[in-house]
Each structure stands twice: as C-alpha cells, then as structure tokens.
RODO-2510 file (C-alpha; in nm, 4 decimals, decimal comma):
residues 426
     n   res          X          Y          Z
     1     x    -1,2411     1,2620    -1,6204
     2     x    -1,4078     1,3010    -1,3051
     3     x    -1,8041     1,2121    -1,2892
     4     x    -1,9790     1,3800    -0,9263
     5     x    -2,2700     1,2621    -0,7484
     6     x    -2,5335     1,5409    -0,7399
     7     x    -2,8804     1,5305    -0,6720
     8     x    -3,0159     1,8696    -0,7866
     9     x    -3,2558     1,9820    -0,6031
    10     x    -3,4582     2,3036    -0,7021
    11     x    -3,1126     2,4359    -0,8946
    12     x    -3,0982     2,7757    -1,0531
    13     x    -2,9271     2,9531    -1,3318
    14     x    -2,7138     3,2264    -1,1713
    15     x    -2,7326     3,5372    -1,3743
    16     x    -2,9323     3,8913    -1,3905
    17     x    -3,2249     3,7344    -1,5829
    18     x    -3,3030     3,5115    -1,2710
    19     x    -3,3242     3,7976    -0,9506
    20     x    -3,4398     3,4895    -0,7173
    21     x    -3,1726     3,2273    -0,7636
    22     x    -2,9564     3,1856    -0,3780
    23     x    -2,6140     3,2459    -0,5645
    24     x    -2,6552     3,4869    -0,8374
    25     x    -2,3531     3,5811    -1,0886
    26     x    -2,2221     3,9360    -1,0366
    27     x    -2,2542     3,9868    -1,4255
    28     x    -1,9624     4,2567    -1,4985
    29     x    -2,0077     4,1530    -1,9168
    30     x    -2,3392     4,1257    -2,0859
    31     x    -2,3982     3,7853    -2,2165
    32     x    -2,1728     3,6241    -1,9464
    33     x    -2,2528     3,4425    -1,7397
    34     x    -2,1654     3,1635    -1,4561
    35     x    -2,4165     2,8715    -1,3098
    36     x    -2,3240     2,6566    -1,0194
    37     x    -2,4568     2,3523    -0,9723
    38     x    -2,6061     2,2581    -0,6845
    39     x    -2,6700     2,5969    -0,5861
    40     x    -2,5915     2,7546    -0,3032
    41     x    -2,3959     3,0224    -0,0977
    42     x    -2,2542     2,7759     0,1405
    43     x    -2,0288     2,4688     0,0609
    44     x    -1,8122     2,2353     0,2219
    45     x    -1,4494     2,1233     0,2291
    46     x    -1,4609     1,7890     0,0194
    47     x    -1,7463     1,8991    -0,1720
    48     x    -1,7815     1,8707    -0,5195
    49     x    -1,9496     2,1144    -0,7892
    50     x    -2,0571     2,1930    -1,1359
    51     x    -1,9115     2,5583    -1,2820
    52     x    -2,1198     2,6286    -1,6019
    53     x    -1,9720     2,9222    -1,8268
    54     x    -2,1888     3,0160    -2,0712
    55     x    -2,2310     3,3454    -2,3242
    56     x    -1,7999     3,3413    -2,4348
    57     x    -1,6804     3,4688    -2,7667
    58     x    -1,5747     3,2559    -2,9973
    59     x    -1,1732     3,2463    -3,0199
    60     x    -1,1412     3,3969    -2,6741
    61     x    -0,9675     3,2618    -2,3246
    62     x    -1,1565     3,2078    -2,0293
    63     x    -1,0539     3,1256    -1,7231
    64     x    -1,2037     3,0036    -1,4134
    65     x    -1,0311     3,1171    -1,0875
    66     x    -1,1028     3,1247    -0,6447
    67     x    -1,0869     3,4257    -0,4865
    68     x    -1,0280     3,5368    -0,1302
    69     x    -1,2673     3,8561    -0,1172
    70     x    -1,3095     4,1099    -0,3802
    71     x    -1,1381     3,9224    -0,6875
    72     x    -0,9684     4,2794    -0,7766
    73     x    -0,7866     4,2521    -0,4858
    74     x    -0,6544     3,9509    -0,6276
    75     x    -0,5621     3,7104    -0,3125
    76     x    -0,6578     3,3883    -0,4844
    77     x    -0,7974     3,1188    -0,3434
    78     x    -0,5439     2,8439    -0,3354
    79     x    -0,6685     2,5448    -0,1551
    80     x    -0,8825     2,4375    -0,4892
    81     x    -0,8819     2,2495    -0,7303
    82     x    -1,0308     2,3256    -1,0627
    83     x    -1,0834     2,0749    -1,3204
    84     x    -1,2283     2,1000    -1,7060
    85     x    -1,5065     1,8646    -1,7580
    86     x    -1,2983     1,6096    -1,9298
    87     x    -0,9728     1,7351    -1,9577
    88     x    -0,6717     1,7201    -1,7114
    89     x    -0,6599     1,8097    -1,3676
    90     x    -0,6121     2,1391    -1,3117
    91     x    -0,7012     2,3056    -1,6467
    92     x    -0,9319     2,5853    -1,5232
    93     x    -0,9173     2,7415    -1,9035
    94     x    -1,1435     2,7042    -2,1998
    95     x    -1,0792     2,8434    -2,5325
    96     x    -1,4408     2,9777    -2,6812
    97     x    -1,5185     2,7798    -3,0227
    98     x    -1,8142     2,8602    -3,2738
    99     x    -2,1401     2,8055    -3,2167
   100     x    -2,0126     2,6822    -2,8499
   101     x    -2,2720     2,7253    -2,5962
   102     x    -2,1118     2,6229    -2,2889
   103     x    -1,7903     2,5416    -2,1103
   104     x    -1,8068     2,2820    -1,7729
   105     x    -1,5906     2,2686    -1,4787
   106     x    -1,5379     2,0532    -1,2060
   107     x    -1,4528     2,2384    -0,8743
   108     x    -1,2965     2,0784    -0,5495
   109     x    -1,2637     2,2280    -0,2255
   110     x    -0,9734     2,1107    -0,0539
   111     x    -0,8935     2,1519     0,3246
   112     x    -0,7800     2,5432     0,3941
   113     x    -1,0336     2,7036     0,1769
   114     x    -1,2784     2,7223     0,4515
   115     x    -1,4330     3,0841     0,5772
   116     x    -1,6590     3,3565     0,4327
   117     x    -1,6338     3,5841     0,1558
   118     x    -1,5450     3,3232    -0,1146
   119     x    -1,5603     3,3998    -0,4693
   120     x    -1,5775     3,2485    -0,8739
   121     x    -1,4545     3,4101    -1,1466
   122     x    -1,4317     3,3927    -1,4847
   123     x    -1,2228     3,6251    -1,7253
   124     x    -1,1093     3,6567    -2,0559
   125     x    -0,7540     3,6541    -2,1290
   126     x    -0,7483     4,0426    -2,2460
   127     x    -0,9737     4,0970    -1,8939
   128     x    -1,2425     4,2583    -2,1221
   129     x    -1,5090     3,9776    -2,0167
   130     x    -1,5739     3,8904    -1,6742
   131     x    -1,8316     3,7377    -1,4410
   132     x    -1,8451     3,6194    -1,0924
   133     x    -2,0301     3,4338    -0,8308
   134     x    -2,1786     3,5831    -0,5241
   135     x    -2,0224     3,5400    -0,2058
   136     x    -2,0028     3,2144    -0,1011
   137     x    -1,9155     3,0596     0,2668
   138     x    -1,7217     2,7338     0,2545
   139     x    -1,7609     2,5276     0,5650
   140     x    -1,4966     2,2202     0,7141
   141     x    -1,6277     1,9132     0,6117
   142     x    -1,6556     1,6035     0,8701
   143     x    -1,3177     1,4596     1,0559
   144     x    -1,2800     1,0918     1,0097
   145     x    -1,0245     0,9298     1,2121
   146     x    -0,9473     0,5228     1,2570
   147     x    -0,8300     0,3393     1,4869
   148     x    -0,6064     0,1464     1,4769
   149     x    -0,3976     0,3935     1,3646
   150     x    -0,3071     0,2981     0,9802
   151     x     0,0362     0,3219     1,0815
   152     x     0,1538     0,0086     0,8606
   153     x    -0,1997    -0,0115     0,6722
   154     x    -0,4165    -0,3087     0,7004
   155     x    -0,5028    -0,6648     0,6583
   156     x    -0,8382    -0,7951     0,4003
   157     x    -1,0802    -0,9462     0,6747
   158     x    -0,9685    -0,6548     0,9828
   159     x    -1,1784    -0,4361     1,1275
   160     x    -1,1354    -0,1166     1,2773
   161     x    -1,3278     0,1546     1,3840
   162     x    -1,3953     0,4945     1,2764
   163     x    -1,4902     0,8251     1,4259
   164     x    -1,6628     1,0699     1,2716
   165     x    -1,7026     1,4542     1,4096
   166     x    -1,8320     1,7504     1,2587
   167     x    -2,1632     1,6120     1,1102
   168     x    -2,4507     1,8538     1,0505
   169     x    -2,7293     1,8131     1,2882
   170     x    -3,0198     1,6054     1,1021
   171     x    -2,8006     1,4651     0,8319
   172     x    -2,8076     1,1092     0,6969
   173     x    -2,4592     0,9815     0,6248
   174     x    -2,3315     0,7389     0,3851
   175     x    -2,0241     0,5457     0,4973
   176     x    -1,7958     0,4766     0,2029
   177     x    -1,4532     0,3695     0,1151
   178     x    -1,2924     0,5205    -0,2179
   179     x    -0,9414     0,4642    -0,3655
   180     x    -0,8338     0,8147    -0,2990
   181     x    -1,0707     1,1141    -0,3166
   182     x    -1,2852     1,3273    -0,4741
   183     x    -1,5943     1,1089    -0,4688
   184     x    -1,6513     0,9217    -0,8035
   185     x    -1,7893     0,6695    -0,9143
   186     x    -1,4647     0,4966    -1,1085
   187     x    -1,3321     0,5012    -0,7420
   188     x    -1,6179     0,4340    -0,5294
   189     x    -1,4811     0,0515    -0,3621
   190     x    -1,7580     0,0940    -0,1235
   191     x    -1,8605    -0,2609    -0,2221
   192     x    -1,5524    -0,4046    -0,0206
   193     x    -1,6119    -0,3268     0,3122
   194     x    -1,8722    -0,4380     0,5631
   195     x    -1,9800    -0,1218     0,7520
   196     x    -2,1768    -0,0851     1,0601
   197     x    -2,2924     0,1930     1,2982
   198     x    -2,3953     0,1894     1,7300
   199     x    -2,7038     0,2852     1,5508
   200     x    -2,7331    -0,0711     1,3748
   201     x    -2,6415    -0,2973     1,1007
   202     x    -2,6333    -0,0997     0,7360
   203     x    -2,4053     0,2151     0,6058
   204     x    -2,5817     0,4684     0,7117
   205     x    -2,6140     0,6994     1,0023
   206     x    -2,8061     0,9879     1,1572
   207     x    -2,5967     1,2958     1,2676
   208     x    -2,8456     1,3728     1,6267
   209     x    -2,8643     1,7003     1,7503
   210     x    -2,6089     1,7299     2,0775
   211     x    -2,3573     1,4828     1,8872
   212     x    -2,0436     1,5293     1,9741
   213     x    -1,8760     1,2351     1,8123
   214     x    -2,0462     0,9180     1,5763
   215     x    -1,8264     0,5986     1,5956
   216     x    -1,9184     0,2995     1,3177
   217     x    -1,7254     0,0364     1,2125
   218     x    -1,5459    -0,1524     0,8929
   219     x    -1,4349    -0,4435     0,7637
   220     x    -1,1979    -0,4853     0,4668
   221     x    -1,3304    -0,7512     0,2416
   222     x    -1,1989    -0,9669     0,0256
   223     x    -1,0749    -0,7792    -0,2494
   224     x    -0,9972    -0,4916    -0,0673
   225     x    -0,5943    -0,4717    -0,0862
   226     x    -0,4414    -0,1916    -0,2541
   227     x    -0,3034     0,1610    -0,1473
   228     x    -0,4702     0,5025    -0,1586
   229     x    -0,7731     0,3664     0,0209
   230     x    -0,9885     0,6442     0,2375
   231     x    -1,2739     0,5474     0,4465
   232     x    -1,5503     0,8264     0,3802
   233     x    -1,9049     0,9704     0,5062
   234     x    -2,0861     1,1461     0,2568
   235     x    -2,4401     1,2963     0,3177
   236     x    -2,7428     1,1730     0,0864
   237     x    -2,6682     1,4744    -0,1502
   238     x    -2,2647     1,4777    -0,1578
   239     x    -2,2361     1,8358     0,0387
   240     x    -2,0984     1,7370     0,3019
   241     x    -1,8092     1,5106     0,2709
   242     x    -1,5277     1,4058     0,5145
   243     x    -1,2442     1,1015     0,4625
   244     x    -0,9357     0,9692     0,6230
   245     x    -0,6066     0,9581     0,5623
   246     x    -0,4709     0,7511     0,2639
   247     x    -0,3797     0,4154     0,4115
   248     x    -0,3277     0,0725     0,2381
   249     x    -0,4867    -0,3093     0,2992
   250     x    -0,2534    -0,6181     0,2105
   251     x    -0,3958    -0,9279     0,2039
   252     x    -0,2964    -1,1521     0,5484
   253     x     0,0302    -1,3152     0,5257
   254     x     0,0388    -1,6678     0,6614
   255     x     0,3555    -1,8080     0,8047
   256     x     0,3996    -2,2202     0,8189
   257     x     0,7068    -2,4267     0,9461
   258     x     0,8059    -2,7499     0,8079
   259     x     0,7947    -2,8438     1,1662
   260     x     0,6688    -2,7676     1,4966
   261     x     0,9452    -2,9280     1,7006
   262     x     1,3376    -2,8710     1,5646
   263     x     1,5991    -3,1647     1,6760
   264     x     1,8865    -3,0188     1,5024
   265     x     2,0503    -2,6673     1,4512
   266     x     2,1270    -2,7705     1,1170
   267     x     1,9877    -2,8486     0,9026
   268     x     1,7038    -2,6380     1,1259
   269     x     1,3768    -2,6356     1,0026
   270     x     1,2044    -2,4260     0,7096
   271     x     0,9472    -2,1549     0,7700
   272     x     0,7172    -2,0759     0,4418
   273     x     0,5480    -1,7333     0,4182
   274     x     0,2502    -1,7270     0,2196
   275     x    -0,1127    -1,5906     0,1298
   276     x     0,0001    -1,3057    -0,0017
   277     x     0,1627    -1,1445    -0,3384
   278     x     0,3775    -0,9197    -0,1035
   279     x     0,7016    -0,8402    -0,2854
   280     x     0,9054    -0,8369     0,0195
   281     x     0,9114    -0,9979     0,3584
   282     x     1,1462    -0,9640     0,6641
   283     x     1,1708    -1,2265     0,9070
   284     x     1,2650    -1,2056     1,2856
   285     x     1,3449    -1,4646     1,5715
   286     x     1,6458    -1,5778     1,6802
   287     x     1,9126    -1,8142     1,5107
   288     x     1,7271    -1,7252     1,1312
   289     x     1,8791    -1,7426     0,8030
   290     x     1,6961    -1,5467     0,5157
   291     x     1,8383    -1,4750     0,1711
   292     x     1,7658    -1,1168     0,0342
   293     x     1,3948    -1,0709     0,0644
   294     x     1,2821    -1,4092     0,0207
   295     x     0,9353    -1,5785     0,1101
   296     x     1,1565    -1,8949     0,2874
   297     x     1,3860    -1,8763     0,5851
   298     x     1,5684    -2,1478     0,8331
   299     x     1,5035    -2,1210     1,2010
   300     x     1,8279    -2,2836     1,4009
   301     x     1,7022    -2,2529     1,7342
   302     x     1,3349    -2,3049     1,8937
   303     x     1,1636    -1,9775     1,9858
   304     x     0,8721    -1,7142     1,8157
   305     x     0,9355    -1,7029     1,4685
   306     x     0,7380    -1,3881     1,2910
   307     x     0,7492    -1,2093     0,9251
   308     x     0,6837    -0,8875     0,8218
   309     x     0,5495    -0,8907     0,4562
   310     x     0,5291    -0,5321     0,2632
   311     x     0,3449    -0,4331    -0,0634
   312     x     0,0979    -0,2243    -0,1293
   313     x     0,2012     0,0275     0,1280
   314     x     0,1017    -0,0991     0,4220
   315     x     0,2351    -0,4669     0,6005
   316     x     0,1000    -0,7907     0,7633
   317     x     0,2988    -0,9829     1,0420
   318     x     0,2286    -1,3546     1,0988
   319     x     0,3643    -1,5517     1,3511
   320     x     0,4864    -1,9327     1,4229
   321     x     0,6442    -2,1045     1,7390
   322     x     0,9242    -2,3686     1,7218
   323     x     0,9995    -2,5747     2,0409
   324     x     1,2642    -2,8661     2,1538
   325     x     1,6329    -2,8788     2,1379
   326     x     1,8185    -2,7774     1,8678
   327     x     2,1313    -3,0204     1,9180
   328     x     2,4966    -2,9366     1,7024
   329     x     2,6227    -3,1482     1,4316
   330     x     2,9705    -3,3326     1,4410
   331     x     3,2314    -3,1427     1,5672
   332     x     3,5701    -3,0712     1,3934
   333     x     3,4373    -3,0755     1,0771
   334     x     3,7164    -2,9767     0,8264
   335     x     3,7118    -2,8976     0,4437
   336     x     4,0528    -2,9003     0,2738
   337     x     4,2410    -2,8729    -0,0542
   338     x     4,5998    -2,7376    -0,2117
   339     x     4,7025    -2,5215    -0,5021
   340     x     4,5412    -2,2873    -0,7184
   341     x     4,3248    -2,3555    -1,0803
   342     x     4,5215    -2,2612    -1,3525
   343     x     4,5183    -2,4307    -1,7248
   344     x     4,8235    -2,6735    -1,5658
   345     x     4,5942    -2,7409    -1,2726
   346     x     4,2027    -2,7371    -1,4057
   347     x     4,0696    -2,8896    -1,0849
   348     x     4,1406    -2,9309    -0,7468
   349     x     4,0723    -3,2096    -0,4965
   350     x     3,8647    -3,0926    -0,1768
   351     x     3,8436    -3,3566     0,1325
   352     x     3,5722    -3,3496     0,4043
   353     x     3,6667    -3,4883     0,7549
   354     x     3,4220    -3,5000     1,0809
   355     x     3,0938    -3,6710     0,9306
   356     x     2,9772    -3,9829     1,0214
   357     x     2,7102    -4,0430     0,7259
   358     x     2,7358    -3,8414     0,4671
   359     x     2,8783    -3,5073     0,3135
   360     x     2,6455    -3,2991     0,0583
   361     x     2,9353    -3,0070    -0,0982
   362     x     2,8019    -2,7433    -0,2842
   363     x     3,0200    -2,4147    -0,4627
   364     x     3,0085    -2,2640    -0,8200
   365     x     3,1926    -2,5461    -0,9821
   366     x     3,1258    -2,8859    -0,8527
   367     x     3,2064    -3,1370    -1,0988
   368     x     3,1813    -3,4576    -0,8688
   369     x     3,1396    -3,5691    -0,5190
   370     x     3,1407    -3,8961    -0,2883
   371     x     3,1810    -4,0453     0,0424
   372     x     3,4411    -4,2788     0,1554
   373     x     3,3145    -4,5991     0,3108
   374     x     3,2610    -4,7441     0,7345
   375     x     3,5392    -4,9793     0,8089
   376     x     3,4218    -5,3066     0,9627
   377     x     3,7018    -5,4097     1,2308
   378     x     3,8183    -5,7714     1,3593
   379     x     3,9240    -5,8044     1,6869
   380     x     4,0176    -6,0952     1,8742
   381     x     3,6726    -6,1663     2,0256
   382     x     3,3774    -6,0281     1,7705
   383     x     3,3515    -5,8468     1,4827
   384     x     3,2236    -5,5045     1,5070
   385     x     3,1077    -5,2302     1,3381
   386     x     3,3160    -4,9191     1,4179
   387     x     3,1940    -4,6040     1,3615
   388     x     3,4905    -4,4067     1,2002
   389     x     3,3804    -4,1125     1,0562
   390     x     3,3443    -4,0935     0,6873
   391     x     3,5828    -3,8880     0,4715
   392     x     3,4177    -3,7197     0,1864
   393     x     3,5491    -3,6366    -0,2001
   394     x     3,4616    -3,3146    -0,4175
   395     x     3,6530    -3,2195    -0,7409
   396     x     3,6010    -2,8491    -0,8454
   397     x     3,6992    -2,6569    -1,1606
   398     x     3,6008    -2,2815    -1,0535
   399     x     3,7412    -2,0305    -0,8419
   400     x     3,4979    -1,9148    -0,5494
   401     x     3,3799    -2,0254    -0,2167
   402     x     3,2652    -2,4556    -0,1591
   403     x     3,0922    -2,5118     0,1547
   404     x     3,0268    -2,8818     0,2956
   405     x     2,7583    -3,0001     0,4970
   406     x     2,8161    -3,3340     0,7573
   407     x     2,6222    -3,5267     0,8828
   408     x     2,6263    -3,6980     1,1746
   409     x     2,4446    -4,0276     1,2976
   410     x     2,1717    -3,8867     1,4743
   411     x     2,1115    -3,6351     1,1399
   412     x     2,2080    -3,3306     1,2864
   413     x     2,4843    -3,1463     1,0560
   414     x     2,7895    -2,9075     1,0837
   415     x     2,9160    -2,7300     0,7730
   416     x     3,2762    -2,5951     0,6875
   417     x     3,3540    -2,3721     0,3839
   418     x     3,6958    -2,3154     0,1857
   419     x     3,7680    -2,0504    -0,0635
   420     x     3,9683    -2,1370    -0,4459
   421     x     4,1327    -1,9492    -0,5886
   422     x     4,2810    -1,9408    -0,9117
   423     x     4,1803    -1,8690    -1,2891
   424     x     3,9006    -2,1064    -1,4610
   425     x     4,0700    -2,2743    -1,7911
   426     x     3,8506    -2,1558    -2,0639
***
C-alpha cells in the first residue's frame, strides 16, 4: 500500500457541478465522475497523485487508464503506473459494490510520459459509463546525478556529491534518500544521511532564477547499508520530484594482518577481513592463498595486500601492506609411502624427510603422527650437537591427498603432498 505526501492546497472536485475547478472532468455519464488530487493541469515526472472515482454502479467494472490525446483514439499512455488504494501494484480496476461511494487510486508518472495533451479515464467494462480528466501537461521532473559514480555502490560514513538540474525557479527543495521510489513514507531513510547544500548546513535548498545546476552533498550514516537506495529532491509540496539511480551502501570492510613484517614464505602471515556482514570477499596481492570466498587469506610474499568485499549490491575495498623478506623453508622436503589401502592393508606408513624441527601432516585420515629424534654425536675431541634433520611418522587409513608441513630451524616451512590410493576397510 502506498501512502503520498500531499499538501492540498485550495483542491477542487472535478466535475460539471464545479465550472471553476483548474482540471475539470469531461463528464461523458451523468453521475460520474473523476477528482484529482492535488489539482492541476500540469504535473511532473515522479509525481505522485490521488484519482477519486466516484458516482459507479453497483456490480459494474471500472477502470482507470492514461491516454495520449483524445482517449478514442486509443494510444495509451504507457509510462504510468496506476495503483488501487490498497491493493497491488498495478490494479487500475475497481468493481462497484453497494452503497459504495468511492473508489481511490494512486497514480505515478514515470519517465517518458512527459508532453501535452495528457488524459484520465475511467470506463465501465461494457464502455456504457465513462468520464475523463481535462487535458493535462506532464513536465520532466529534476535530474539528480552523483558523483562518484555508484559504479560498485558505497561505503556507511562516504560522502559524495550530488547535482541537481531542472529545478523550478523559486522552489524550495527537500533533499532525501528513499529505498527505491515513489516517495513514501515506509521508505523515506532520509534519517540516514547527513545532507548539505553551497547554500549552507540543513536539507534544503532554493532553486534561484538563472540556475543552471544546484550541487549539495551526502553522507551515508550509520545504518545506511542496503540496496535500492536513491538520493532524492522533492519540493515542499511533492510536485516536483527527481532521484538517482538505484545504487547500494555496504558497510566499510576493514582488512588486518597478523603481522606487519613476514620472515617466512610459509607459513606467511594471515590477513583478517572484517567490519562487515559481506557474504563474499576477493582478495588480491601477490603470493595469496584464499579458500572459496572466505573472510581469511595467507600472504607469502611482502607487498599491497587489498580485498574486495560484496553484498548488498555494491562493494568496499580495504587495503594492508606487508614488508621484509619472505625467506623458503628446508629444501628437499620429501613425503613418501608404498602400497595401496585395502581390508589386507588398512593403513599405510607415510615418512617425512627435509625438516629440521618438526613435521605437522594433515589429509582425510590421519590416525597418528610423530617426529623422530636429533642425534647427539661423539667425536674424538667434543661432543656436539649435530643438526640432522628430523624424519617424521604419519599412519593413514583413507584414500585421498596428505600434505606435510617442515619446519626448519629458523621457523620458516616447506610442504610436500602425496596422494593414497586404495579402498577404506569399512
């Protein structure tokens, strides 16, 4: 159900009784007859109005309808939109009940139904009743455009600046944002933005005469973030009403790394996005590692580390920077193992070779792992410590893919992966 702004203003019922009211009914059925509220000959593109119907037989058909011209003619008028009070969009009909004195409709003027010679009807379904409006002149409504472009939407807490042209000389203008448009006040999220104007603080302008152009400005509160959102002017009296395009507002993705400075390419470090209930996020900088669309990634290299986050059609970009040398892990690091699973064989041995302090395995069936011990050597001078690398241990029971991580002393790893096959014994 759509509820309209109107501040009436000297309005008139339209039909022969009244010979003074601006926009008259042509009344073509006694009884008939069609009010529009507020009246007028001229509207605007945007603008909303009140259709009364009033005089209908009970158990007959009407229909409301925009011409082009004489209605007999019958070039409709298709950039409309005709809604009954508090029904669907787009049900221009009304079936006449007893003792029913009226029928309401909400009408919309959408871009394209601007120019002269515009005309109401109503009709009957047999055609036997019919009345119309007078001519009426619709008129484009004001051009907002913003900038930045709202490309990939925007961020709660950005600004950006609108232009307004086609304002009517004299006019005070309300600056508005709605979540999608007509006007209403279900969808009126005006409260969310912080406007301002190059004629002062406050959401309101005055359209001078000579204006070319009006610039003001807005930013997206907290709150804000959702799609469908149109920044709006509006004049004190809603008849003259211009919007943007449809954009969206996200709230600002943050992006944090689990450290500023990375030592080794593995194990890397971690960058967190956050600050946002994005659904998906996309990261980009060199040597990164991201599974599907997940909130975490691992940088391998220093550089400019930035993600994309997406929801709510539009995206926010954060960015981090990584610096120092990201040094490899042991070389030659090997993971091996024989045969195939099978009820005769329910687990294999795997070995790790190249680490020097420690092996972490991981695959879908890991029953048990562990690291062989240093060797302390006697020579015929001193005893030492001799760094021979460690061997490490896994037993597995699945079939699939067992990857090995080794570390060396100074920390930084290597990883090797081997592939079982076989059948699990169930």
């Amino acid at each position: 159900m759509r509820f309209i702004y109107l501040i009436l203003i000297g309005c008139f019922v339209l039909n022969v009784s009244v010979q003074a009211a601006s926009n008259r009914s042509r009344v073509l059925t006694p009884g008939l007859s069609l009010e529009l509220t507020p009246s007028s000959t001229t509207y605007s593109v945007g603008q909303l109005l009140i259709a009364t119907v009033r005089g209908g037989t009970a158990g007959s058909t009407y229909t409301l309808q925009g011409f082009v011209g004489d209605p007999g003619a019958g070039t409709s008028l298709s950039a409309i939109e005709i809604t009954r009070d508090g029904q669907a969009v787009n049900t221009n009909t009304v079936t006449w009940a007893e003792n029913q004195t009226e029928a309401q409709f909400i009408v919309y003027f959408l871009a394209g139904s601007e120019g002269p010679g515009r005309v109401l009807q109503v009709s009957n379904t047999e055609g036997t009743e019919t009345t119309q409006s007078s001519s009426l002149t619709i008129i484009p409504g004001p051009t907002i455009t913003l900038s930045p472009a709202p490309g990939g939407g925007y961020t709660e807490g950005q600004s950006v600046t609108a232009t307004m042209t086609g304002g009517l000389p004299g006019q005070k203008y309300l600056i508005k944002m709605y979540n999608s448009m007509p006007p209403s006040p279900d969808n009126d999220l005006s409260a969310l933005i912080l406007p301002s104007t190059t004629q002062g603080p406050g959401n309101t302008f005055v359209w001078q005469p000579g204006d070319q152009s009006v610039q003001f400005f807005v930013q997206f509160g907290p709150g804000s973030k959702g799609a469908n959102r149109q920044v709006a002017v509006v004049n004190l009296d809603y008849s003259h009403i211009g919007a943007s395009v449809p954009f969206g507002i996200c709230s600002a993705v943050s992006l944090v790394a689990s450290s500023t400075t990375i030592a080794c390419a593995l194990p890397g470090v971690q960058v967190f996005a956050g600050g946002t209930d994005a659904p998906t996020f996309q990261f980009v900088g060199p040597g990164l590692n991201q599974s599907g669309n997940s909130s975490v990634a691992t940088a391998s290299q220093p550089g400019v580390f930035s993600v994309i986050a997406t929801g709510n059609g539009c995206s926010s970009v954060a960015s981090v920077t990584i610096t120092g040398t990201a040094k490899p892990g042991p070389s030659n690091v090997q993971l091996l193992g024989q045969g195939n699973l099978s009820c005769t064989t329910p687990t294999l041995s795997l070995t790790a070779l190249g680490g020097t302090t420690g092996y972490a395995f991981s695959g879908p069936g890991l029953v048990s792992q562990r690291d062989g011990k240093e060797r302390t050597i006697v020579n015929s001078f001193l005893i030492v410590r001799t760094p021979i690398p460690l061997i490490g241990y896994a037993v597995v029971n699945k079939p699939g893919t067992y990857t090995v991580l080794a570390t060396g002393y100074d920390g930084c790893q290597s990883q090797a992966t081997i592939l079982v096959t076989g059948e699990e014994c169930r």
